[in-house]
Structures are given as structure tokens and as C-alpha cells.
Residue, then its C-alpha position, 0 to 999 in steps of 0.5 A: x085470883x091464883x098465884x102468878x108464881x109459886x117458888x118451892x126451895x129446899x133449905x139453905x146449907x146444914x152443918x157437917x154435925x147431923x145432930x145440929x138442926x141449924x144451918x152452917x155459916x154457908x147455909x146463913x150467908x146463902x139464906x141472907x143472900x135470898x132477901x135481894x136475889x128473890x125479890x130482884x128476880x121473882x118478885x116480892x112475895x106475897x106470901x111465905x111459908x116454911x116448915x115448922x122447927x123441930x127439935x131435928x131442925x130449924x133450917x126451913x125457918x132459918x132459910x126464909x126468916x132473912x127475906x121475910x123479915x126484910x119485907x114491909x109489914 
């Protein structure tokens, strides 16, 4: 059966330092946010994806690892 729904989103804040590959204080408070706004207004998730970290950038990751950490095993 296909999904229902398929949310795309971009990740969460970057910090002011380009070089920096993690999110800045807003982007994390923004991604810790997701773990009650998504599945409140989508749903649970069956599924999650991210982009692989690089050595440019972790913030894919670190944008969705708060919600799929919440979720049950």
C-alpha cells in the first residue's frame, strides 16, 4: 500500500559559522520541537529518513534524530 502522506523538510537552523556542520541553539530547539508538532499534526511516522552526515554537515541527522529517537522500537 503507499504511503498516505510523505512530509519533506529541510533541516532545522545552521549556526552563523558556515564551517560549523551542526545546527545552532535555535535549529536544536527547533528539531526537539518536531517530536510533539509531527506526530500531533501528521501522525506517527512509519518511516524516517535523513541525509548521510558529512564532514560539511550533520544537520539533516540532527533535525529528525529527536523525533526518531522518541518514537517506540
Amino acid at each position: 500500500m503507499p504511503p498516505k502522506t510523505v512530509l519533506l523538510t529541510r533541516h532545522a537552523e545552521k549556526p552563523t559559522d558556515l564551517l560549523d556542520p551542526d545546527l545552532s541553539d535555535q535549529g536544536d530547539d527547533r528539531a526537539k520541537r518536531l517530536v510533539e508538532y509531527i506526530p500531533k499534526t501528521f501522525g506517527q511516522p512509519d518511516f524516517i529518513f535523513a541525509a548521510a552526515s558529512s564532514k560539511h554537515s550533520n544537520r539533516p541527522y540532527d533535525t529528525v534524530a529527536p523525533l526518531a529517537n522518541s518514537l517506540p522500537d
